[in-house]
PyMOL Python script that loads the backbone (N, CA, C, O; Angstrom):
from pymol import cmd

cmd.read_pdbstr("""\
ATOM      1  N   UNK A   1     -56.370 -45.643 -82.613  1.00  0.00           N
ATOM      2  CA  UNK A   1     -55.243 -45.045 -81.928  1.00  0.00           C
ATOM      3  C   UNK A   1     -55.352 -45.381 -80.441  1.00  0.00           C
ATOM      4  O   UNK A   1     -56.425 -45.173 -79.875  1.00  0.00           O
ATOM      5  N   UNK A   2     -54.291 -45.895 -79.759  1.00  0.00           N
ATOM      6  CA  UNK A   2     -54.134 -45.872 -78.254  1.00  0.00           C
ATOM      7  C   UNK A   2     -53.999 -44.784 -77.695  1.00  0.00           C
ATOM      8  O   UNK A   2     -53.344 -43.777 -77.964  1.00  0.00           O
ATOM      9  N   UNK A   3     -54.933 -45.171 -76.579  1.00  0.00           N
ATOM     10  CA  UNK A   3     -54.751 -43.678 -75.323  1.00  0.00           C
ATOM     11  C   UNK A   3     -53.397 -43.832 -74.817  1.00  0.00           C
ATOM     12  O   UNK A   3     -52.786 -44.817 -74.402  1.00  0.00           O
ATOM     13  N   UNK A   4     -53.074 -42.571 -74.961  1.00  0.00           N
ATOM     14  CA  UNK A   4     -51.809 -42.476 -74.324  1.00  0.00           C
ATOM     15  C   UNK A   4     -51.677 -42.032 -72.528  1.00  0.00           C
ATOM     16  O   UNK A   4     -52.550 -41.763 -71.702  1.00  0.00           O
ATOM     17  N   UNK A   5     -51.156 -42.060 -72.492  1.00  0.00           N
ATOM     18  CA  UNK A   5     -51.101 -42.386 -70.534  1.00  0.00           C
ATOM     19  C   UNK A   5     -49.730 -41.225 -70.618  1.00  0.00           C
ATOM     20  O   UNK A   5     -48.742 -41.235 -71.352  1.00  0.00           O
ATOM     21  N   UNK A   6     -50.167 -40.233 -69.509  1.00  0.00           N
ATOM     22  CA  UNK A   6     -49.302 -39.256 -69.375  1.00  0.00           C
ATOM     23  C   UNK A   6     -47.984 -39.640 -68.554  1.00  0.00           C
ATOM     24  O   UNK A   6     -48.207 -40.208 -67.485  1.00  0.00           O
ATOM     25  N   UNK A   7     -46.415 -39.379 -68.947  1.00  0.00           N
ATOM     26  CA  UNK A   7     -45.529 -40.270 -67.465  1.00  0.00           C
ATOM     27  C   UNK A   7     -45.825 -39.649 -66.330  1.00  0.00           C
ATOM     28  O   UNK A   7     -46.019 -38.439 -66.216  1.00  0.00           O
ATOM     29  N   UNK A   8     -45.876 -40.681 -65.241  1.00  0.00           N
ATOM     30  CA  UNK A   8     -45.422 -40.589 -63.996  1.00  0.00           C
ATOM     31  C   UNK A   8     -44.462 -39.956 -63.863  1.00  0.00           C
ATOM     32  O   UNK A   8     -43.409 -40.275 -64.416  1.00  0.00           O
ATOM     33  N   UNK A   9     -44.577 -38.935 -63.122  1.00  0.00           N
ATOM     34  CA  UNK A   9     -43.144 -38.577 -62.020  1.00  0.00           C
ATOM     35  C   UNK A   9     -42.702 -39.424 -61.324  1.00  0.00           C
ATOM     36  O   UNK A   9     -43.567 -40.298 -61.267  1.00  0.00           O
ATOM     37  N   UNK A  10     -41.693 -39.759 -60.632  1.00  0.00           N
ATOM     38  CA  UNK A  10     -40.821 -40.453 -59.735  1.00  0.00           C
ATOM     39  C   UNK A  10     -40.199 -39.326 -59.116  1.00  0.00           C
ATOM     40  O   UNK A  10     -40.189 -38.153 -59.490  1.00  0.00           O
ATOM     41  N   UNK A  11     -39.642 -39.900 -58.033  1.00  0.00           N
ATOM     42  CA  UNK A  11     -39.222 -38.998 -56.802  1.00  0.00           C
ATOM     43  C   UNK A  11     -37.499 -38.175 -57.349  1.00  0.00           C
ATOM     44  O   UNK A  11     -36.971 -37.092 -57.095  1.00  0.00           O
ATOM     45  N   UNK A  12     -37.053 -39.527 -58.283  1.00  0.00           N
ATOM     46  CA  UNK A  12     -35.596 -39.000 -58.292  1.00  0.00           C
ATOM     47  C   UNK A  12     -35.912 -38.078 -60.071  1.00  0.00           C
ATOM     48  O   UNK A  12     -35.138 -37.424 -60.769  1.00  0.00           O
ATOM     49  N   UNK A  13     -37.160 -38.393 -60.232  1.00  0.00           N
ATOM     50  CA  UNK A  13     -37.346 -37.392 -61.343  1.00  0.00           C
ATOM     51  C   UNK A  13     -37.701 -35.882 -60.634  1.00  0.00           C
ATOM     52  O   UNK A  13     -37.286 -34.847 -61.156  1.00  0.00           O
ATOM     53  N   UNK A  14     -38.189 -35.876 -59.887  1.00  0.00           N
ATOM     54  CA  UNK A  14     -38.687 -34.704 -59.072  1.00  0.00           C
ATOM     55  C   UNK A  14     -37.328 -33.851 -58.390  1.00  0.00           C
ATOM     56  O   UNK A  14     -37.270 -32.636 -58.581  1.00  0.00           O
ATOM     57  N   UNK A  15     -36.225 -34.555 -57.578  1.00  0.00           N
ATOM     58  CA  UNK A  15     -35.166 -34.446 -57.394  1.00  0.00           C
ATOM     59  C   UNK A  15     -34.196 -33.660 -58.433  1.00  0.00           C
ATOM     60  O   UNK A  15     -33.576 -32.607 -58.282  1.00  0.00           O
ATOM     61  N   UNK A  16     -34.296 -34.664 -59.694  1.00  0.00           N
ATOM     62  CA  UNK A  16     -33.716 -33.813 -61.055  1.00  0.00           C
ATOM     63  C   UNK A  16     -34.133 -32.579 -61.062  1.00  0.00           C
ATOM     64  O   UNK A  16     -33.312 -31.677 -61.227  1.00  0.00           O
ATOM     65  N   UNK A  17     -35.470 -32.305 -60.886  1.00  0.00           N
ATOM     66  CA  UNK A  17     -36.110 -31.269 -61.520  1.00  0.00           C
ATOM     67  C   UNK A  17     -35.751 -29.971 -60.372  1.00  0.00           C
ATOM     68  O   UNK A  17     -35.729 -28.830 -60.835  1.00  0.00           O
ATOM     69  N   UNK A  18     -35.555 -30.110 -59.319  1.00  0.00           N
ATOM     70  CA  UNK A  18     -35.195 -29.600 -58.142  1.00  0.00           C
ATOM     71  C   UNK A  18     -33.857 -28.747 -58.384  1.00  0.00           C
ATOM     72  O   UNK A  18     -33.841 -27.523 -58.516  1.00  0.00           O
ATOM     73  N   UNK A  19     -32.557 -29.726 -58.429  1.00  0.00           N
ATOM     74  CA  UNK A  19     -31.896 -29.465 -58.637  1.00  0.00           C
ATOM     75  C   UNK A  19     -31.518 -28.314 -60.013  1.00  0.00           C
ATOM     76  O   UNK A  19     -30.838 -27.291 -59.930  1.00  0.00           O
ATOM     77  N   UNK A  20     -32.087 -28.781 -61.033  1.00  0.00           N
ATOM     78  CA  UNK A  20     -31.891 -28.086 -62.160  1.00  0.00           C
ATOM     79  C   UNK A  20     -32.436 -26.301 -62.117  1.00  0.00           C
ATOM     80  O   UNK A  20     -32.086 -25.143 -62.342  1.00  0.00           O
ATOM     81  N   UNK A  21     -33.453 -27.102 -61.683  1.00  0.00           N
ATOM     82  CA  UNK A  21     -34.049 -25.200 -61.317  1.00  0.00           C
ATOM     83  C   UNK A  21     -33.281 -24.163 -59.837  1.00  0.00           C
ATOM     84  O   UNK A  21     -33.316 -23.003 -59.427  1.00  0.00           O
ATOM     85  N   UNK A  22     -32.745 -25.264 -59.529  1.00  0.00           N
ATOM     86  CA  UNK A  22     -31.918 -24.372 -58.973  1.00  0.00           C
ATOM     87  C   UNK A  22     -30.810 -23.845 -59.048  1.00  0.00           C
ATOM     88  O   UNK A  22     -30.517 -22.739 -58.594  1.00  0.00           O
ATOM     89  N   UNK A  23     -29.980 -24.717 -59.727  1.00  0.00           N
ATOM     90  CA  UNK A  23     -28.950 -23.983 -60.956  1.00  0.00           C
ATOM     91  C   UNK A  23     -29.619 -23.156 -61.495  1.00  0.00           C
ATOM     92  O   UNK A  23     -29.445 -22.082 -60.918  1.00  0.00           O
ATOM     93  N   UNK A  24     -30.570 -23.037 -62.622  1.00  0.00           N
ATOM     94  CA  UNK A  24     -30.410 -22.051 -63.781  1.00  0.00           C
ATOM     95  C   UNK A  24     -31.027 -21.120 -62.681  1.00  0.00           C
ATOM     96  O   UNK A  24     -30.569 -19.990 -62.855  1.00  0.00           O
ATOM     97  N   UNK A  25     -31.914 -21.157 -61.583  1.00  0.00           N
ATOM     98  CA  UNK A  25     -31.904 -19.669 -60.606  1.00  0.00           C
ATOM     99  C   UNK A  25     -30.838 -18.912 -60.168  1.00  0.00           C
ATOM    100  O   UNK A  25     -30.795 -17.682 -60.207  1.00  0.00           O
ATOM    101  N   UNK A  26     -29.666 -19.915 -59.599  1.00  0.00           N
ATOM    102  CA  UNK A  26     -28.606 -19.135 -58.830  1.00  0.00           C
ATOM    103  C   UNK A  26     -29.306 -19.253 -57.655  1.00  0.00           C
ATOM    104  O   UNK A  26     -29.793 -18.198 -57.245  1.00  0.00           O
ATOM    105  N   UNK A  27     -29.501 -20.273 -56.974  1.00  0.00           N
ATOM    106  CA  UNK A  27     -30.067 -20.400 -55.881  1.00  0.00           C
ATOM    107  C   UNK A  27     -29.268 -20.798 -54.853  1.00  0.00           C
ATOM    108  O   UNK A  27     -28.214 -21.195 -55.349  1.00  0.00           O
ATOM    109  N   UNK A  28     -29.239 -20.922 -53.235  1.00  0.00           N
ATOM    110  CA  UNK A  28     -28.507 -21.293 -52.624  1.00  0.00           C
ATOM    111  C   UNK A  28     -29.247 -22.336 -51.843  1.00  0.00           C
ATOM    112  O   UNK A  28     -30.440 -22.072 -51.999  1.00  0.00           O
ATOM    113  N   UNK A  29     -29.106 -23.532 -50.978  1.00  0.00           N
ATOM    114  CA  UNK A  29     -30.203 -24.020 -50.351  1.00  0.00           C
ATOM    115  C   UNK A  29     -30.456 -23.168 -49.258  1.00  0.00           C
ATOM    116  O   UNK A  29     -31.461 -23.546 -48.657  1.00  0.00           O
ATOM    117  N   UNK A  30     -29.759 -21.823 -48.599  1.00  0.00           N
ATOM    118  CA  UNK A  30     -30.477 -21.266 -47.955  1.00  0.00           C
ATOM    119  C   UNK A  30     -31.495 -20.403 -48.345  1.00  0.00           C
ATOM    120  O   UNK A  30     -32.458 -20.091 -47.645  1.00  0.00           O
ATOM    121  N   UNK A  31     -31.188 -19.903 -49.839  1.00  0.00           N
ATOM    122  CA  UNK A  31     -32.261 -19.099 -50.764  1.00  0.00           C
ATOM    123  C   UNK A  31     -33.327 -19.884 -50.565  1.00  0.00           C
ATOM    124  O   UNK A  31     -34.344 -19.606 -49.930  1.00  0.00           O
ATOM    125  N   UNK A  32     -33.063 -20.860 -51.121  1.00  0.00           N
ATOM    126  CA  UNK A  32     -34.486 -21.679 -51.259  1.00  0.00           C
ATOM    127  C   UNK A  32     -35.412 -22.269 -49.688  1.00  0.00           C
ATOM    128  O   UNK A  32     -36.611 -22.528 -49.577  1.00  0.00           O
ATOM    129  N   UNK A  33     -34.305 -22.333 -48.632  1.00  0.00           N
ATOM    130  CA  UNK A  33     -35.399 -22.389 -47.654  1.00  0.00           C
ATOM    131  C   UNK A  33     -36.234 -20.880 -46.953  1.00  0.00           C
ATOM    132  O   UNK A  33     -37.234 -20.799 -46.240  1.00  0.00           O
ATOM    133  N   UNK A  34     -35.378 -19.872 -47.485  1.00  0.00           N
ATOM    134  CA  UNK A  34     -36.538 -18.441 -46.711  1.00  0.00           C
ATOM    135  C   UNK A  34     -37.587 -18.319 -47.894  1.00  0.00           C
ATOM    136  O   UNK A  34     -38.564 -17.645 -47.566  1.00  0.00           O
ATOM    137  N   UNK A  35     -37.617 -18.757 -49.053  1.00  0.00           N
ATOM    138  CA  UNK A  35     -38.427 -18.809 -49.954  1.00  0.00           C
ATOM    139  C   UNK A  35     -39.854 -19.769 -49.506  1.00  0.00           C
ATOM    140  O   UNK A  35     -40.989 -19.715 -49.978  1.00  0.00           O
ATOM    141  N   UNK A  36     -39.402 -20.483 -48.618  1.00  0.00           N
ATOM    142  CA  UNK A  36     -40.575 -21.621 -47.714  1.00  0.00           C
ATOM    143  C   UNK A  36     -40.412 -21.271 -46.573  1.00  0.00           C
ATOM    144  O   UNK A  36     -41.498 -21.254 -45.993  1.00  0.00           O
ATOM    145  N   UNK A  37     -39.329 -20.883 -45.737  1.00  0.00           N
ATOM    146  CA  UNK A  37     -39.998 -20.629 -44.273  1.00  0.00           C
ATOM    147  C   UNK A  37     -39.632 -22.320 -43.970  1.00  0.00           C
ATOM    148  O   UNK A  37     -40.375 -23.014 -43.277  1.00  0.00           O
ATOM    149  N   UNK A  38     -38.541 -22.771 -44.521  1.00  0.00           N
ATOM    150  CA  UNK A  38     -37.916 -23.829 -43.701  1.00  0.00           C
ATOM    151  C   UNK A  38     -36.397 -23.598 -43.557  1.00  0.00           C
ATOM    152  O   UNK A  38     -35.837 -22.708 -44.197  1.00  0.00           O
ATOM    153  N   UNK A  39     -35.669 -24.502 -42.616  1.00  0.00           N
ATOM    154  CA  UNK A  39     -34.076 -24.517 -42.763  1.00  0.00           C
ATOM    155  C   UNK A  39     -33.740 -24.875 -43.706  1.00  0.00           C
ATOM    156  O   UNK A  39     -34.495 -25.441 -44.496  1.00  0.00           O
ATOM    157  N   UNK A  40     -31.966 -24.567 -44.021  1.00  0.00           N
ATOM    158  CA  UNK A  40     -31.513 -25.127 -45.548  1.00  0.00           C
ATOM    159  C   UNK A  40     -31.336 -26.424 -45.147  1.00  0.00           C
ATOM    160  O   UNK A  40     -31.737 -27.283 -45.933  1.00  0.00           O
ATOM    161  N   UNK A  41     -30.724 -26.863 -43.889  1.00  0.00           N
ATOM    162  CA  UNK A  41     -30.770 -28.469 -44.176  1.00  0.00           C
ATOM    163  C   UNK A  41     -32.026 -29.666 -44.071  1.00  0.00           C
ATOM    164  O   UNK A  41     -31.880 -30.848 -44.381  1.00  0.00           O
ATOM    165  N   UNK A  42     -33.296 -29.027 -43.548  1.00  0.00           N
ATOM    166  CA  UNK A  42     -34.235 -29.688 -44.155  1.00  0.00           C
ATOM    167  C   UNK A  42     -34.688 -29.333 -45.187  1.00  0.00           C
ATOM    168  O   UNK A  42     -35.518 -30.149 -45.588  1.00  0.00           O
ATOM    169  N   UNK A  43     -34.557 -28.509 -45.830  1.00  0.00           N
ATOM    170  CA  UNK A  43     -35.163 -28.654 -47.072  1.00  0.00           C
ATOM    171  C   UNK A  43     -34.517 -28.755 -48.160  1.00  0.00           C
ATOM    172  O   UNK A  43     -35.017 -28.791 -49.285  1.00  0.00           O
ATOM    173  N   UNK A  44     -32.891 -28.827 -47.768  1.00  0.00           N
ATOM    174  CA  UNK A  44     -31.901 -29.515 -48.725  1.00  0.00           C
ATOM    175  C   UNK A  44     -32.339 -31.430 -48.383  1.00  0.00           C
ATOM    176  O   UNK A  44     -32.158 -32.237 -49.296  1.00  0.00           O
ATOM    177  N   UNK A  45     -32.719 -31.755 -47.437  1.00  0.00           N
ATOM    178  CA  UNK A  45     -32.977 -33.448 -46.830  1.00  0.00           C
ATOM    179  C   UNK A  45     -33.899 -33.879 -47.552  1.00  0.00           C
ATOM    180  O   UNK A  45     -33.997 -34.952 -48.147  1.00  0.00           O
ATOM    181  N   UNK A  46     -34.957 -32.534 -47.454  1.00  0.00           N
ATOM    182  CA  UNK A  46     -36.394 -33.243 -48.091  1.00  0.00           C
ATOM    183  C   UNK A  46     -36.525 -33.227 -49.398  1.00  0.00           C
ATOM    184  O   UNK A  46     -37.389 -34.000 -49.810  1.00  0.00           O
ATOM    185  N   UNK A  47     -35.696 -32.315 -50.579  1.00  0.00           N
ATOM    186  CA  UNK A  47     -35.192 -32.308 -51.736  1.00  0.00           C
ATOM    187  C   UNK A  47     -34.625 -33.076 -52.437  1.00  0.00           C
ATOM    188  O   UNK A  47     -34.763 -33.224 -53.651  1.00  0.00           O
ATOM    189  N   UNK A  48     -33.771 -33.763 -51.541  1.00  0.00           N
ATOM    190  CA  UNK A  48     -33.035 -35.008 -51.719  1.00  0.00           C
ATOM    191  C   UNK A  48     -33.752 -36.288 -51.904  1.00  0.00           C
ATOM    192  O   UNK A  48     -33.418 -37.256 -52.588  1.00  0.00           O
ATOM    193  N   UNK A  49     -34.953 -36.088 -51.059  1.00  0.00           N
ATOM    194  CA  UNK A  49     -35.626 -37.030 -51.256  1.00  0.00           C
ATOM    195  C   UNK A  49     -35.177 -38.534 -49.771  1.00  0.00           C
ATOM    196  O   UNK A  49     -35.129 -39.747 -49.975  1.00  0.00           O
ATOM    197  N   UNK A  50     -34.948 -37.835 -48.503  1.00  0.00           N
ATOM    198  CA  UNK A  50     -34.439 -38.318 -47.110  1.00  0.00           C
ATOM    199  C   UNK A  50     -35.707 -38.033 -46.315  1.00  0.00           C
ATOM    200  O   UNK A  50     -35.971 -38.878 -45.460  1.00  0.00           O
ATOM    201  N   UNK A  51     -36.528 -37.018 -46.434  1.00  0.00           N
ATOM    202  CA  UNK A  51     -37.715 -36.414 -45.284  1.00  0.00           C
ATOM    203  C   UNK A  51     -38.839 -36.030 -46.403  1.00  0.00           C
ATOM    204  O   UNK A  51     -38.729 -35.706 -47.585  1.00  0.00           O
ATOM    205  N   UNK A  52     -39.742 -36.167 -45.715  1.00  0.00           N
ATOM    206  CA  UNK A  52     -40.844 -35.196 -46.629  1.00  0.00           C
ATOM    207  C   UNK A  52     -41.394 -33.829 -46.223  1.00  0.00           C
ATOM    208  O   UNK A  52     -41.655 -33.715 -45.026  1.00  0.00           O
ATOM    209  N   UNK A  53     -41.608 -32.808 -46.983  1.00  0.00           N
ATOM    210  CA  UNK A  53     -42.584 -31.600 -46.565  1.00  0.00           C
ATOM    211  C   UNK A  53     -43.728 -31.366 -46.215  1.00  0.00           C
ATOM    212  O   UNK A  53     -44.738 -31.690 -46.840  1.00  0.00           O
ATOM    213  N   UNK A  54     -43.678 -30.720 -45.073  1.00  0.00           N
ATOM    214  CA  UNK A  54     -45.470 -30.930 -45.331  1.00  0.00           C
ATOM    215  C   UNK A  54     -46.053 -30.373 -46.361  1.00  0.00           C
ATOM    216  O   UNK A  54     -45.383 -29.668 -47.116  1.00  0.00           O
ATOM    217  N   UNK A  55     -47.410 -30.586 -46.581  1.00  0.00           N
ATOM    218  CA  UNK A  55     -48.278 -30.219 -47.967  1.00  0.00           C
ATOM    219  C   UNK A  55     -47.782 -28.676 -48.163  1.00  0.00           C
ATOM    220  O   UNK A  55     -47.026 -28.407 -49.097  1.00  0.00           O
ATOM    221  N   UNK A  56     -48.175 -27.797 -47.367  1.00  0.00           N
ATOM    222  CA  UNK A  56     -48.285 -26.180 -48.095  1.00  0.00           C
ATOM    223  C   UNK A  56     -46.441 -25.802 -48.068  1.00  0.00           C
ATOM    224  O   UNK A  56     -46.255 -24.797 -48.753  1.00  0.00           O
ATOM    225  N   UNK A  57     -45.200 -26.311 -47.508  1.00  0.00           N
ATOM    226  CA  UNK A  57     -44.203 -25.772 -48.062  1.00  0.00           C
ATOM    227  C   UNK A  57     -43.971 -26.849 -49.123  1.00  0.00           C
ATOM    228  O   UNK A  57     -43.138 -26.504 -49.961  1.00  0.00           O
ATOM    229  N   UNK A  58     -44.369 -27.773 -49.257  1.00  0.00           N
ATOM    230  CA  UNK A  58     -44.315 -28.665 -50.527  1.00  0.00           C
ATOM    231  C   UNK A  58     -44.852 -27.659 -51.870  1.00  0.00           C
ATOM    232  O   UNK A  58     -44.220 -27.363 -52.884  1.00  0.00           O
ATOM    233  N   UNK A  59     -46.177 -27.287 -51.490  1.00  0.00           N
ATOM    234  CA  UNK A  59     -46.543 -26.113 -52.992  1.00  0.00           C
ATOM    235  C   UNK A  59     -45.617 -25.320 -52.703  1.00  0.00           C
ATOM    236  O   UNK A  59     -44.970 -24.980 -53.694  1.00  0.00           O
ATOM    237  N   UNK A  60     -45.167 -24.727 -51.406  1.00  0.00           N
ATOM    238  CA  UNK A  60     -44.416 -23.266 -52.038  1.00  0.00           C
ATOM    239  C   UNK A  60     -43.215 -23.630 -52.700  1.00  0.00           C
ATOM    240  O   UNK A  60     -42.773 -22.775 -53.468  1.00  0.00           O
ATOM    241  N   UNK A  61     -42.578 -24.687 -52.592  1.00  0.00           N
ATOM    242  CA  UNK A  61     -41.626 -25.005 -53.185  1.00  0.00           C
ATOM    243  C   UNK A  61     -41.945 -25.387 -54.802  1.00  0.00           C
ATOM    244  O   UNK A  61     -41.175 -25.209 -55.745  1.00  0.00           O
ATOM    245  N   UNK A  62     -42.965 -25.820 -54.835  1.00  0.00           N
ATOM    246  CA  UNK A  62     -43.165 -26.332 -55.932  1.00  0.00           C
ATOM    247  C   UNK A  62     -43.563 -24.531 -56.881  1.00  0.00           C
ATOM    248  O   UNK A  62     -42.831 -23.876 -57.623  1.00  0.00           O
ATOM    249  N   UNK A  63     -44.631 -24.327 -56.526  1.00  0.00           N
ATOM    250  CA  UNK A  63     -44.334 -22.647 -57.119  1.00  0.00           C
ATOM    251  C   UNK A  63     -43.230 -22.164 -56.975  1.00  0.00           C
ATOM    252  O   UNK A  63     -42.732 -22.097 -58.099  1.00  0.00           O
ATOM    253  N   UNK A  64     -42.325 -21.659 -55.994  1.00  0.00           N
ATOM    254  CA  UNK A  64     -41.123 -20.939 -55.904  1.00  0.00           C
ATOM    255  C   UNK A  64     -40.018 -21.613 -57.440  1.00  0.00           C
ATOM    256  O   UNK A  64     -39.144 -20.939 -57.985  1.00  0.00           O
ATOM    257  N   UNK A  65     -40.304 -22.679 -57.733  1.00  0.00           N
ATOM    258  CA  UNK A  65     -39.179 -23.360 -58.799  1.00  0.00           C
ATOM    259  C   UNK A  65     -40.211 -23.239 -59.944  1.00  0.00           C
ATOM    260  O   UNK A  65     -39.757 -22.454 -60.776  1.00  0.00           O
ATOM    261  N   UNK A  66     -41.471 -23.731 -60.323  1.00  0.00           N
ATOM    262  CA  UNK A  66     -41.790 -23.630 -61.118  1.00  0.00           C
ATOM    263  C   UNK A  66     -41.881 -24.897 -61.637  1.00  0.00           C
ATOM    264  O   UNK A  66     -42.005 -25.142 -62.837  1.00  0.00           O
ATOM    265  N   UNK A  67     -41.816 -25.774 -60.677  1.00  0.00           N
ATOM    266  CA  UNK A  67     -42.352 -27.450 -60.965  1.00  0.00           C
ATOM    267  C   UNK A  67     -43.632 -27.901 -61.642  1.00  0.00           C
ATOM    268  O   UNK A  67     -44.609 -27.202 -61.908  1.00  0.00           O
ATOM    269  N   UNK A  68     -43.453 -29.208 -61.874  1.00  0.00           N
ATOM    270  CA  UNK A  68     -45.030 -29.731 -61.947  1.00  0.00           C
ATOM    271  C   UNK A  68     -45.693 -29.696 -61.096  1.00  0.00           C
ATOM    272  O   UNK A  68     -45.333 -30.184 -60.025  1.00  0.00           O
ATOM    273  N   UNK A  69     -47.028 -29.052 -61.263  1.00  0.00           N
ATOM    274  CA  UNK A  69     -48.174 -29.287 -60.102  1.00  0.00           C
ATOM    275  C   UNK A  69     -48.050 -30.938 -58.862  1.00  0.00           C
ATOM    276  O   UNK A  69     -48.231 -31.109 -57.657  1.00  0.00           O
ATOM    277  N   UNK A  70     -47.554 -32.052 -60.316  1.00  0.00           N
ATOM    278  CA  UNK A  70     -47.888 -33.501 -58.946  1.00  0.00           C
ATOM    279  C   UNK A  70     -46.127 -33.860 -58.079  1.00  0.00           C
ATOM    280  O   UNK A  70     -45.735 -34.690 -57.259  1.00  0.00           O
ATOM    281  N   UNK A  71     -45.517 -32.753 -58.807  1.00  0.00           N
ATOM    282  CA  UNK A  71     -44.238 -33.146 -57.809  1.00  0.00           C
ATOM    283  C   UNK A  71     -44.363 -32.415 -55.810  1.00  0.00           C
ATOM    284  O   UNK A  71     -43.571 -32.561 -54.879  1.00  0.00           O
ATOM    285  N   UNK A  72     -45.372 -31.854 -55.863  1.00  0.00           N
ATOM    286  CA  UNK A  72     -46.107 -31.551 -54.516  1.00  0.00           C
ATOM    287  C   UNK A  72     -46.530 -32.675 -54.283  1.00  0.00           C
ATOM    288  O   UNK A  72     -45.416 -33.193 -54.366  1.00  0.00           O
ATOM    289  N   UNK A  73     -47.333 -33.714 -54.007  1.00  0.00           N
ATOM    290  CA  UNK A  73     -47.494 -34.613 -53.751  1.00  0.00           C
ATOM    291  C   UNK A  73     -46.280 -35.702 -53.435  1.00  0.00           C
ATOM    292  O   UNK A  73     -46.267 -36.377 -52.406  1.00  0.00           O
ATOM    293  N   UNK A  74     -45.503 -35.759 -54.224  1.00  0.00           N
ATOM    294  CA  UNK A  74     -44.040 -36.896 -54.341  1.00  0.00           C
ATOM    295  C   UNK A  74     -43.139 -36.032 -53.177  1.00  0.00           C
ATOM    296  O   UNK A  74     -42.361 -36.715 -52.512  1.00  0.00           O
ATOM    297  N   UNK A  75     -43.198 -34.559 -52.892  1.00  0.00           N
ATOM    298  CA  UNK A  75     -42.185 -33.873 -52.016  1.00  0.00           C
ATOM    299  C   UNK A  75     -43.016 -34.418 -50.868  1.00  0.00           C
ATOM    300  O   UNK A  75     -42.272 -34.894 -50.010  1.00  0.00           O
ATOM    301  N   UNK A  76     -44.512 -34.528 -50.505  1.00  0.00           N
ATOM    302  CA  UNK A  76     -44.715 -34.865 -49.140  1.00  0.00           C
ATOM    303  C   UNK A  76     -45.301 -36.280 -48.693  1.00  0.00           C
ATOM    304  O   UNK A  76     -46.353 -36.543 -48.111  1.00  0.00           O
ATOM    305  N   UNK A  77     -44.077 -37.266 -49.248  1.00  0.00           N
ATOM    306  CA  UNK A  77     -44.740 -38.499 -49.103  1.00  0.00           C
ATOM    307  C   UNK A  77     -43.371 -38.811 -48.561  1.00  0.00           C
ATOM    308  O   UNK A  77     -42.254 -38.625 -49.043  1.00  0.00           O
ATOM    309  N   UNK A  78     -43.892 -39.498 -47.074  1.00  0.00           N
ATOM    310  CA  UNK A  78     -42.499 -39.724 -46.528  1.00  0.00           C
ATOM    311  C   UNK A  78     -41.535 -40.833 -47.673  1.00  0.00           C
ATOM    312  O   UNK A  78     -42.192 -41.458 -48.504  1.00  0.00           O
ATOM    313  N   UNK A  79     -40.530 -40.949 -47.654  1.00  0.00           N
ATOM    314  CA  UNK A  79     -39.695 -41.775 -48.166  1.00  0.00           C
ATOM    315  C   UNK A  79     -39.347 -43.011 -47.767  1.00  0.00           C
ATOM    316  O   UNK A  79     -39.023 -43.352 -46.629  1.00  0.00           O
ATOM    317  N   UNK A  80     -39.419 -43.637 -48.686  1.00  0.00           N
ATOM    318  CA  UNK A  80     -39.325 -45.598 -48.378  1.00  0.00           C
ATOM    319  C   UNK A  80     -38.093 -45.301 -47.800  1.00  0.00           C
ATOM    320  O   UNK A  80     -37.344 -44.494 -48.351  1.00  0.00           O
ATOM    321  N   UNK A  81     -37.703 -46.011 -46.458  1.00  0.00           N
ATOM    322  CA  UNK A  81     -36.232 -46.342 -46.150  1.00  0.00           C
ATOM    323  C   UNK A  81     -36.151 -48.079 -45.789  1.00  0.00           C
ATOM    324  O   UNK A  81     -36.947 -48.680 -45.068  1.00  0.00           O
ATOM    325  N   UNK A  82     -35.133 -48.588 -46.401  1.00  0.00           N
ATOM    326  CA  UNK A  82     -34.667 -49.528 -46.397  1.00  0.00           C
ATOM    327  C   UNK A  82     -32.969 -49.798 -45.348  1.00  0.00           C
ATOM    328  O   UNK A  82     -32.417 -50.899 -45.340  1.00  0.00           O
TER     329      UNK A  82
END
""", "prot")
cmd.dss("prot")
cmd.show_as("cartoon", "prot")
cmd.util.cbc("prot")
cmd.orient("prot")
């Protein structure tokens, strides 16, 4: 039997996952930034996947939704811009 290799997250998978949990919360992006102790439009930017978080509102976000543990990591990695 082959080892199986767990998927990767990707950023716009992380994004999905963002979004979704914030629908089925009833969330607002200002809900979700006093929940971190950031503004709604950075942390609607950095959600989007435009800015990154730093590490510890990256976990609180990631706890506050109920994410995967490695989508903390993908929220605070600045973003390729082209």
């Amino acid at each position: 039997m082959k080892d199986q290799i767990a998927p990767t997250l990707t950023r716009e998978d992380v994004t999905a996952l963002i979004l979704a949990a914030r629908k089925a919360r009833g969330l607002s992006w200002e809900g979700m930034a006093q929940r971190i102790g950031m503004s709604p439009v950075f942390t609607h930017s950095a959600c989007m996947g435009m800015n990154a978080f730093p590490a510890d509102k990256a976990q609180a976000l990631v706890a506050a939704l109920d994410l995967p543990a490695d989508a903390a990591d993908l929220l605070s990695e600045p973003p390729t811009k082209i």
